[in-house]
MILUMPA-481348 format. One record per residue: x, z, y of N, C-alpha, C in turn; residue in one letter. Coordinates in nm, 2 decimals. Atoms other than C-alpha are relative to their C-alpha. Layout:
N
+--------+--------+--------+--------+--------+--------+--------+--------+--------+---------+
!    n.u !    n.w !    n.v !   ca.u !   ca.w !   ca.v !    c.u !    c.w !    c.v ! residuo !
+--------+--------+--------+--------+--------+--------+--------+--------+--------+---------+
!      X !      Z !      Y !      X !      Z !      Y !      X !      Z !      Y !       A !
...
+--------+--------+--------+--------+--------+--------+--------+--------+--------+---------+
This chain:
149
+--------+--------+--------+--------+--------+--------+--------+--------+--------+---------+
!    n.u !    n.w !    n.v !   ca.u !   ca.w !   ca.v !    c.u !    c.w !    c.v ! residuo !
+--------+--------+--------+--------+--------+--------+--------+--------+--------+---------+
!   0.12 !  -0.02 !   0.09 !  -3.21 !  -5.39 !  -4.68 !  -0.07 !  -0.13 !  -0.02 !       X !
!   0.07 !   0.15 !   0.01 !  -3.38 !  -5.70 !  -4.85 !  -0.16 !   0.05 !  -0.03 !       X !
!   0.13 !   0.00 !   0.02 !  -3.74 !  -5.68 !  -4.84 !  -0.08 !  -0.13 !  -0.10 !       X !
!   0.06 !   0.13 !   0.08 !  -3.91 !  -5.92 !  -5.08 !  -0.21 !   0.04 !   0.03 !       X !
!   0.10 !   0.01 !  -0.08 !  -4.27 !  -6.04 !  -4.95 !  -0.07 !  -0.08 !  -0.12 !       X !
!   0.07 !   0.06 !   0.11 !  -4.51 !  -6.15 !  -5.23 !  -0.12 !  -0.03 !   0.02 !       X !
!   0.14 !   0.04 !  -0.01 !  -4.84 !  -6.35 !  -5.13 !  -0.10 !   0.07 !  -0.06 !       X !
!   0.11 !  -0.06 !   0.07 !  -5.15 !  -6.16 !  -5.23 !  -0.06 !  -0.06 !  -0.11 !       X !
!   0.05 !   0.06 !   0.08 !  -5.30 !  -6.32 !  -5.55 !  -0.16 !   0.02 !   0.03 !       X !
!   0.12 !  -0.01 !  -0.08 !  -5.64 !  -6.44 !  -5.46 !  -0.14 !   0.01 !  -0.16 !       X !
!   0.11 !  -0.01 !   0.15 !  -5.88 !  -6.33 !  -5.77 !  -0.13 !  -0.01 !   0.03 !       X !
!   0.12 !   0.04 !   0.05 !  -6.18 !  -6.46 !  -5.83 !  -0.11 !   0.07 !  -0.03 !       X !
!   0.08 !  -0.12 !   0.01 !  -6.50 !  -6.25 !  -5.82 !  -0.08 !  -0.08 !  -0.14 !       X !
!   0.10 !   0.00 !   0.15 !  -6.65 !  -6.17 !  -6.18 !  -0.16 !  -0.01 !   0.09 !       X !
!   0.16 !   0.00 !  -0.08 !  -7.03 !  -6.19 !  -6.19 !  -0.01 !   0.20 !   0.00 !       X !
!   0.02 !  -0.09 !  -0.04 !  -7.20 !  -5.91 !  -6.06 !  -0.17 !  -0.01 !   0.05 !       X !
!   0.14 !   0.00 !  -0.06 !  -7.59 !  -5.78 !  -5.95 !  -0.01 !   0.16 !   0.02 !       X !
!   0.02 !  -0.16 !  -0.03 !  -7.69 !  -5.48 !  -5.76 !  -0.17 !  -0.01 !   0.05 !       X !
!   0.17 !  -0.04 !   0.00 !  -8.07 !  -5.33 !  -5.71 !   0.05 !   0.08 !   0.16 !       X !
!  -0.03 !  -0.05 !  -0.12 !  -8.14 !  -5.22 !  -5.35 !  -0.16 !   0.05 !  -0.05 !       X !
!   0.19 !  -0.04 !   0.00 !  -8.50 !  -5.01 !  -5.34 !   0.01 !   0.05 !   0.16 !       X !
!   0.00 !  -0.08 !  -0.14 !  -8.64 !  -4.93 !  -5.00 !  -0.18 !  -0.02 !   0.02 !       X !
!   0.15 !   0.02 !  -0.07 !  -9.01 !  -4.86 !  -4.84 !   0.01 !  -0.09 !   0.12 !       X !
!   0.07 !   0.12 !  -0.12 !  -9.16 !  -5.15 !  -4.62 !  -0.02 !   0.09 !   0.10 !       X !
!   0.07 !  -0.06 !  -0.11 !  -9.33 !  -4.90 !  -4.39 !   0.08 !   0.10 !   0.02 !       X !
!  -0.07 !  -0.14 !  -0.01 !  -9.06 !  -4.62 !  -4.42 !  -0.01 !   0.10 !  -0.04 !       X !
!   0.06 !  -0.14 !   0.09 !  -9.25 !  -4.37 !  -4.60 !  -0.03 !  -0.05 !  -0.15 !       X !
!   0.06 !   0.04 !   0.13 !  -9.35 !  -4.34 !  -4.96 !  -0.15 !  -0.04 !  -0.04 !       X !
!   0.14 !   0.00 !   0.01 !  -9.65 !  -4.44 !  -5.10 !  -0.05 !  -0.14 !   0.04 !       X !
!   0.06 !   0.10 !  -0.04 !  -9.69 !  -4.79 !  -4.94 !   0.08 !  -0.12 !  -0.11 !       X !
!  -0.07 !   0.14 !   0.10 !  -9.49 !  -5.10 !  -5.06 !   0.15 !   0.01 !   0.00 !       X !
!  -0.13 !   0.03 !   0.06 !  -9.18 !  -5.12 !  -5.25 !   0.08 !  -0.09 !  -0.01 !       X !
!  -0.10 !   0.14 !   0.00 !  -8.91 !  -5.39 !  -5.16 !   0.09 !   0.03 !  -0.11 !       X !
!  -0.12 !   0.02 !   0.07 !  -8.70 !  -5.43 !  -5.47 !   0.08 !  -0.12 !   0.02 !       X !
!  -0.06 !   0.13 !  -0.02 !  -8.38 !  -5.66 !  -5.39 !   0.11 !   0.00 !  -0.13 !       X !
!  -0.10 !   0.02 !   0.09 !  -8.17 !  -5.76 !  -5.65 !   0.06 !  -0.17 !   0.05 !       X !
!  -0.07 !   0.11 !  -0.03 !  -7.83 !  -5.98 !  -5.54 !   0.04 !  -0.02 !  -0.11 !       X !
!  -0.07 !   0.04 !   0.10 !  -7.65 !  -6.14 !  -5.78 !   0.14 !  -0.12 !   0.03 !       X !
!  -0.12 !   0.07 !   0.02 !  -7.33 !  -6.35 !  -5.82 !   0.05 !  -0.10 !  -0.12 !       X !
!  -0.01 !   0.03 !   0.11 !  -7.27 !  -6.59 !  -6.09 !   0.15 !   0.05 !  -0.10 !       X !
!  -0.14 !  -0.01 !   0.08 !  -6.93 !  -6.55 !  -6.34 !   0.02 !  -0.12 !   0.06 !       X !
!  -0.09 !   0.12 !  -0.03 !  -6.64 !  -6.75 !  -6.19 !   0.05 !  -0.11 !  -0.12 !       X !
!  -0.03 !   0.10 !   0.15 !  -6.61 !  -6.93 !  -6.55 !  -0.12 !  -0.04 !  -0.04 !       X !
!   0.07 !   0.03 !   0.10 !  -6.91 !  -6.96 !  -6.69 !  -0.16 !  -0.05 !   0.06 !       X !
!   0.09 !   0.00 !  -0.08 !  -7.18 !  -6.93 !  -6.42 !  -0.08 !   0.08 !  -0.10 !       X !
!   0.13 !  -0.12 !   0.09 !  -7.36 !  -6.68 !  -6.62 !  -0.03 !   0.09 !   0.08 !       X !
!   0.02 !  -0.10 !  -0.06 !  -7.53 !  -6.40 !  -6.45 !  -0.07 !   0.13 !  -0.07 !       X !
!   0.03 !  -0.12 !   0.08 !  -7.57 !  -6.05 !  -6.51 !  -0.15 !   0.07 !  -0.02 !       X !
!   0.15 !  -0.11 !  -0.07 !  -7.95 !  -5.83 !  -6.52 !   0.06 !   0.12 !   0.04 !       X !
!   0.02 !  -0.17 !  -0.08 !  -8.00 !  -5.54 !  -6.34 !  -0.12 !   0.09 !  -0.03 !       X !
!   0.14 !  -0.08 !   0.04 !  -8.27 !  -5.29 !  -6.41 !  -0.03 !   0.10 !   0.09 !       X !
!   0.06 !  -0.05 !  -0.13 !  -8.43 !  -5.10 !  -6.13 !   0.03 !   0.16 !  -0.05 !       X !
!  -0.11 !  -0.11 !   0.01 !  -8.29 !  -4.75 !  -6.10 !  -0.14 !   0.10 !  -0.10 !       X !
!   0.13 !  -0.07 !   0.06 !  -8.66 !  -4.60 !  -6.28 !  -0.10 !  -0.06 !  -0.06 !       X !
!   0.15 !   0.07 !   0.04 !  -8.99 !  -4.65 !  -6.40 !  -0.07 !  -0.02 !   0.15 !       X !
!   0.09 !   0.04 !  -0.08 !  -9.20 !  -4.81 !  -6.14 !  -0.18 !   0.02 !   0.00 !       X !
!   0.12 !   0.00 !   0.03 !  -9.55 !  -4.75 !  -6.06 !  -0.10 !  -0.06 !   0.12 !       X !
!   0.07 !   0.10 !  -0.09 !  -9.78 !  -5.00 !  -5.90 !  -0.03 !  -0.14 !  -0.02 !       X !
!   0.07 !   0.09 !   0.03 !  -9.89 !  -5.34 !  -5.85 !   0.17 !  -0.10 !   0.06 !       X !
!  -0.14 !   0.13 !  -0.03 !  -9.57 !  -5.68 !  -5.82 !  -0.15 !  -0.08 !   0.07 !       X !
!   0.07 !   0.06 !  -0.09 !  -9.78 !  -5.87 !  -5.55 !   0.08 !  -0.12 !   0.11 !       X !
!  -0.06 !   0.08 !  -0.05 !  -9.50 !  -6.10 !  -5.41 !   0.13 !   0.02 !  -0.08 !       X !
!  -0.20 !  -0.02 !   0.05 !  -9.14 !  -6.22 !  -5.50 !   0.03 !  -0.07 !   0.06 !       X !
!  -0.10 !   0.10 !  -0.10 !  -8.91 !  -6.39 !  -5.27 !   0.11 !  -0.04 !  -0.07 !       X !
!  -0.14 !   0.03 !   0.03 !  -8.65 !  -6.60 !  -5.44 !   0.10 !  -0.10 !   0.11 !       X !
!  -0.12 !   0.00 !  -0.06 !  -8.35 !  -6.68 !  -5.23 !   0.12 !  -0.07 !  -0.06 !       X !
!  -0.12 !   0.06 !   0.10 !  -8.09 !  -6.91 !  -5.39 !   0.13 !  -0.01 !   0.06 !       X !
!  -0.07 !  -0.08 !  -0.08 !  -7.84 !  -6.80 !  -5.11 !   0.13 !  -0.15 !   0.00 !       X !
!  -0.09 !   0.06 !  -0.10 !  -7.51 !  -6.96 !  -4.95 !   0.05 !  -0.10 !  -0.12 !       X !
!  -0.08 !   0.09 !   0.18 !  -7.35 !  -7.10 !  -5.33 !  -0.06 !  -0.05 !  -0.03 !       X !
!   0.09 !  -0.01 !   0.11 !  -7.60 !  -7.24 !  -5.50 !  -0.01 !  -0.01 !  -0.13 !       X !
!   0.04 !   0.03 !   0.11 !  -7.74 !  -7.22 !  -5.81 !   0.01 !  -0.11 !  -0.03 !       X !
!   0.08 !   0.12 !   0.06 !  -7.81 !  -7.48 !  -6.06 !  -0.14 !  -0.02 !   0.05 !       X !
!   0.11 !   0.00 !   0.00 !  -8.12 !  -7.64 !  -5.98 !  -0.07 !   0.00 !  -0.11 !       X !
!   0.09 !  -0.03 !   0.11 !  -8.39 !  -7.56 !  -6.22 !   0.03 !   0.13 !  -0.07 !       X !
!   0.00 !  -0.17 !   0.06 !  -8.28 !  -7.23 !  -6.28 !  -0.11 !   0.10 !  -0.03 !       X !
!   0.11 !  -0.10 !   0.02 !  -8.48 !  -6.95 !  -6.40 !  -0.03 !   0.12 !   0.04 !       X !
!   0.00 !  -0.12 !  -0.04 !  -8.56 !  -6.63 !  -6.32 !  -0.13 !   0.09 !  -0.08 !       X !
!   0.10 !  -0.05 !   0.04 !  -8.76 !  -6.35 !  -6.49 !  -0.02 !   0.17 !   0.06 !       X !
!  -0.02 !  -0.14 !   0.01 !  -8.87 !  -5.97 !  -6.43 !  -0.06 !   0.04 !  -0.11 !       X !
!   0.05 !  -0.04 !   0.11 !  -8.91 !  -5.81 !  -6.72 !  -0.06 !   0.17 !  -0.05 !       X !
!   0.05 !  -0.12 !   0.01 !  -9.11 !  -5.50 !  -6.78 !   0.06 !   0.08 !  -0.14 !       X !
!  -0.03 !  -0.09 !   0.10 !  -9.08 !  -5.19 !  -7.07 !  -0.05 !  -0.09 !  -0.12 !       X !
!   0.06 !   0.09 !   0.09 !  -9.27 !  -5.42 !  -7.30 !   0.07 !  -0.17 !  -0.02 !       X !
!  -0.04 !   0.15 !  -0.06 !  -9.05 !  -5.74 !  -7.22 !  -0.05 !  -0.11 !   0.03 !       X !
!   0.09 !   0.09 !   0.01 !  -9.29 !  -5.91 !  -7.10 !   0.04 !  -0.04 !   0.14 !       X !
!  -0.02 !   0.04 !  -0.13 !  -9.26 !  -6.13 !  -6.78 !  -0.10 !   0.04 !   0.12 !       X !
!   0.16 !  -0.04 !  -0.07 !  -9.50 !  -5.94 !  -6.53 !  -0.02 !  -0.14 !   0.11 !       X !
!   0.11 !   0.09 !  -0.10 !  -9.48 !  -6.29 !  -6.31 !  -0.02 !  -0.12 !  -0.08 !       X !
!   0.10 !   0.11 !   0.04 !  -9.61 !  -6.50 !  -6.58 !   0.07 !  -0.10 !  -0.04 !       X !
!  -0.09 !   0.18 !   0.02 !  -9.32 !  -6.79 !  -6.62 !  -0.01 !  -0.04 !   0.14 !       X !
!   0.04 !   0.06 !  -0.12 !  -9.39 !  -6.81 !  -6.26 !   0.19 !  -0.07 !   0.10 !       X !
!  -0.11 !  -0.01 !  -0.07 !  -9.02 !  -6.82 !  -6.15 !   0.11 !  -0.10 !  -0.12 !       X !
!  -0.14 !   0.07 !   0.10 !  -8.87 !  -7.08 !  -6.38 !   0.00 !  -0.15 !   0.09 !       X !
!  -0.07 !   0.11 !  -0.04 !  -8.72 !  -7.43 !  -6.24 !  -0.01 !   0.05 !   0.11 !       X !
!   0.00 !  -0.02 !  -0.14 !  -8.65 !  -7.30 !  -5.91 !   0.09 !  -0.08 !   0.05 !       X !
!  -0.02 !   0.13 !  -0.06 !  -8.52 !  -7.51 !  -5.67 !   0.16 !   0.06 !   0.07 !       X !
!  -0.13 !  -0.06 !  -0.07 !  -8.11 !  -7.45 !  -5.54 !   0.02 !  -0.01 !   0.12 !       X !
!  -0.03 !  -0.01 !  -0.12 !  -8.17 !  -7.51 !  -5.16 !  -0.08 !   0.09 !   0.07 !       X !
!   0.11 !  -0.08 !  -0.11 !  -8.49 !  -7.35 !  -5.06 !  -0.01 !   0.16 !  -0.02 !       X !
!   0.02 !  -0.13 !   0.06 !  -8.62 !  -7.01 !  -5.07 !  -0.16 !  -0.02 !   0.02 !       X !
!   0.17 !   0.07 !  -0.01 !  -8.99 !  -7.01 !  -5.18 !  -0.07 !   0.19 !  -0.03 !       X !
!   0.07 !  -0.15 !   0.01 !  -9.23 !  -6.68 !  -5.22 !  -0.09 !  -0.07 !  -0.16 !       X !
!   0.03 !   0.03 !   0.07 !  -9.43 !  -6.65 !  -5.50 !  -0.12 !   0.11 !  -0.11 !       X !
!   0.04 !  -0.11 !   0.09 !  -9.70 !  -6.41 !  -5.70 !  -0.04 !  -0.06 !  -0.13 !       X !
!   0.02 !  -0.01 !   0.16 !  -9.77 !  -6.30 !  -6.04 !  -0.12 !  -0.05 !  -0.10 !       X !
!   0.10 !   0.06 !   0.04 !  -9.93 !  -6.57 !  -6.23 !  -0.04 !   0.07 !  -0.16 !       X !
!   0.08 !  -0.06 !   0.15 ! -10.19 !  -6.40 !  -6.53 !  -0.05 !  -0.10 !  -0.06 !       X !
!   0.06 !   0.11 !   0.04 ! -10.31 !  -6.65 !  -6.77 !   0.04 !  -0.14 !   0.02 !       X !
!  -0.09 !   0.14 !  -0.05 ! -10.25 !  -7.02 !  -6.68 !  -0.04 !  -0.04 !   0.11 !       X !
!   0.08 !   0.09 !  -0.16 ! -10.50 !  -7.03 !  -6.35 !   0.01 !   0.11 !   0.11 !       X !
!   0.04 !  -0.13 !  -0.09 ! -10.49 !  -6.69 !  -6.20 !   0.13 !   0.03 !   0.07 !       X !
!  -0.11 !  -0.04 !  -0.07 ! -10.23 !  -6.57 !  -5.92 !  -0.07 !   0.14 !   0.08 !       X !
!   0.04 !  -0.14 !   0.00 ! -10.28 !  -6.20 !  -5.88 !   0.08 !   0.10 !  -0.02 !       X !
!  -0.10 !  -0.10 !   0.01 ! -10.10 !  -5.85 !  -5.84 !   0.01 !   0.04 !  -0.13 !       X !
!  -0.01 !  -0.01 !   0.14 !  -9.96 !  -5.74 !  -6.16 !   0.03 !   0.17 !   0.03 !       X !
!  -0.06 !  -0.17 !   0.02 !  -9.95 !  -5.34 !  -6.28 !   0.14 !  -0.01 !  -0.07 !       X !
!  -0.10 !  -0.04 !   0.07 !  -9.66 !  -5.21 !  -6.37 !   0.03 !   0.15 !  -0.02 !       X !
!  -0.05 !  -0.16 !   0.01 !  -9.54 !  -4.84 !  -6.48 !   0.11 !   0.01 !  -0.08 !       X !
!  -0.13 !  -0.02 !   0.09 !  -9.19 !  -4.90 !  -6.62 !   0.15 !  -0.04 !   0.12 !       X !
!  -0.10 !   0.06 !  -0.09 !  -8.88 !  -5.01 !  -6.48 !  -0.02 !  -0.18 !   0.00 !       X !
!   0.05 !   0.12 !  -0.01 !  -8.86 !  -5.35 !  -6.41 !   0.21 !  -0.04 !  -0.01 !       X !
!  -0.14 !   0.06 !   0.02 !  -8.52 !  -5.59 !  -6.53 !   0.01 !  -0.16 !   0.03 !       X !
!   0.00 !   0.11 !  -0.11 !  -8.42 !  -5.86 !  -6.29 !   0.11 !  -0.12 !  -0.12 !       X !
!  -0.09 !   0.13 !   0.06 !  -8.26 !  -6.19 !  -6.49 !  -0.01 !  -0.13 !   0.09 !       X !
!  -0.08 !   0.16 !  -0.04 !  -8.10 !  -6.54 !  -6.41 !   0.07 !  -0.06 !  -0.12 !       X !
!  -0.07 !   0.08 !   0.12 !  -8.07 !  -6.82 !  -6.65 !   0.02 !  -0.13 !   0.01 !       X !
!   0.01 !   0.14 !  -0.01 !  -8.03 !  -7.17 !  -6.67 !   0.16 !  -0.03 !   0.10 !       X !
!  -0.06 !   0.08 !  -0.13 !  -7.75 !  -7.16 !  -6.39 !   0.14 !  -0.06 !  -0.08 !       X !
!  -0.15 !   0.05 !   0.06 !  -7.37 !  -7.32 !  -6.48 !   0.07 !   0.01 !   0.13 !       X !
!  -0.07 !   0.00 !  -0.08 !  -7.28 !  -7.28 !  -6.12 !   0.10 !   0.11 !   0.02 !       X !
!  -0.06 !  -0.11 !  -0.05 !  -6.98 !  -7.08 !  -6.10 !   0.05 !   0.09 !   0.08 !       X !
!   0.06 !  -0.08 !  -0.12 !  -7.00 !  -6.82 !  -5.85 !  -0.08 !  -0.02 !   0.07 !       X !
!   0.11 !   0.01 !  -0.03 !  -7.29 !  -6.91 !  -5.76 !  -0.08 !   0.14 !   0.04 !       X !
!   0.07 !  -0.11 !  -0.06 !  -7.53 !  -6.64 !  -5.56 !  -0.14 !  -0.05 !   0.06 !       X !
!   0.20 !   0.03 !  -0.04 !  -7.93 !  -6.58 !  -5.50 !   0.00 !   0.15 !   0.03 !       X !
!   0.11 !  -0.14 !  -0.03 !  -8.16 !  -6.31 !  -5.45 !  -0.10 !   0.00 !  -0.02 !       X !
!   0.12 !  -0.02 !   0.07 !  -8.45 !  -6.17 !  -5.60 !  -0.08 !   0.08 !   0.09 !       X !
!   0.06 !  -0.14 !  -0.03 !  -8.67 !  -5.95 !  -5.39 !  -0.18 !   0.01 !  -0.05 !       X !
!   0.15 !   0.00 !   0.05 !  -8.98 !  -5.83 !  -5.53 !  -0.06 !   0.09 !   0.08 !       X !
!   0.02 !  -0.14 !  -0.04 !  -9.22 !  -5.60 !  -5.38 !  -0.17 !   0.03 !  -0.08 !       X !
!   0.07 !  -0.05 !   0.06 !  -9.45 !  -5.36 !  -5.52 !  -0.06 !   0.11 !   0.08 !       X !
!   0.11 !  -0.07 !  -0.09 !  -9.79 !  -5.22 !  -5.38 !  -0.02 !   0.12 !  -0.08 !       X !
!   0.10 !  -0.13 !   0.06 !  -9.84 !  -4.83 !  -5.47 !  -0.15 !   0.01 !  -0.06 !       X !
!   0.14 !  -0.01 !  -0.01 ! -10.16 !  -4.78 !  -5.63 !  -0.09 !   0.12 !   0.09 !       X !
!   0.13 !  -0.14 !  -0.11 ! -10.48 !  -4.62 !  -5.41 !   0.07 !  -0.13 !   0.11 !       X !
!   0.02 !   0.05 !  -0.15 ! -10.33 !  -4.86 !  -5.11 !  -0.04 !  -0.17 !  -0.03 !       X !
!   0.02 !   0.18 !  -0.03 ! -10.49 !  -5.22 !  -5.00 !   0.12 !  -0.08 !  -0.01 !       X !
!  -0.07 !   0.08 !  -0.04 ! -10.34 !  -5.52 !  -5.05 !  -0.05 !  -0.13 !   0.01 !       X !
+--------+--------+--------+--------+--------+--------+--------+--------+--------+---------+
């Protein structure tokens, strides 16, 4: 019997981004970690959005970008975009940097750094990058209204 043995072919991961939602405190009603990963396209470094699995309701009060093991291009972008496509953090998340990971809130106007409402879904983007397969992370989180922050 001849058996013939054929090397696995090693394919290249397309781009890709997934939405993770979970409570900070474990219950509802407090603060909303949204994470969105991403991966760039093995050709083109393009990346995909993601859109949060609902409408959201509350306040964007931090965002952790993460430019993760691959990196990005530096000076990349990043936006969230609400029902109105508007950027709820302001242009706050553009030239980001490809090594570090920096925090960051939602700047209103051109002086103000302040939690932003939201009551829609929210749609995570990446632009500027050319790195192919390149990977980051977006996590935003979002204060329920009625609680301190």
């Amino acid at each position: 019997m001849l058996l013939l043995l054929t090397p696995a072919l090693a394919l290249a991961a397309n781009s890709s981004c997934t939405i993770t939602e979970s409570w900070v405190d474990g219950i509802s009603g407090g603060v909303l970690k949204i994470e969105y990963d991403w991966v760039a396209d093995d050709a083109d470094g393009s990346v995909p959005s993601c859109v949060t699995t609902g409408p959201l309701n509350g306040y964007v009060i931090k965002v952790v970008v993460n430019p993760g093991a691959g990196p990005p291009t530096a000076t990349y972008d990043a936006t969230l975009a609400d029902a109105d496509v508007a950027d709820v953090m302001g242009g706050e998340l553009t030239d980001l940097g490809s090594t570090v990971s920096t925090a960051h809130m939602p700047l209103v106007g051109t002086d103000a750094y302040q939690p932003v409402y939201i009551d829609s879904a929210l749609t995570f983007a990446v632009t500027g990058n050319t790195q192919n397969s390149a990977a980051g992370s977006i996590t935003a989180y979002v204060q329920k209204p009625g609680r301190a922050y």
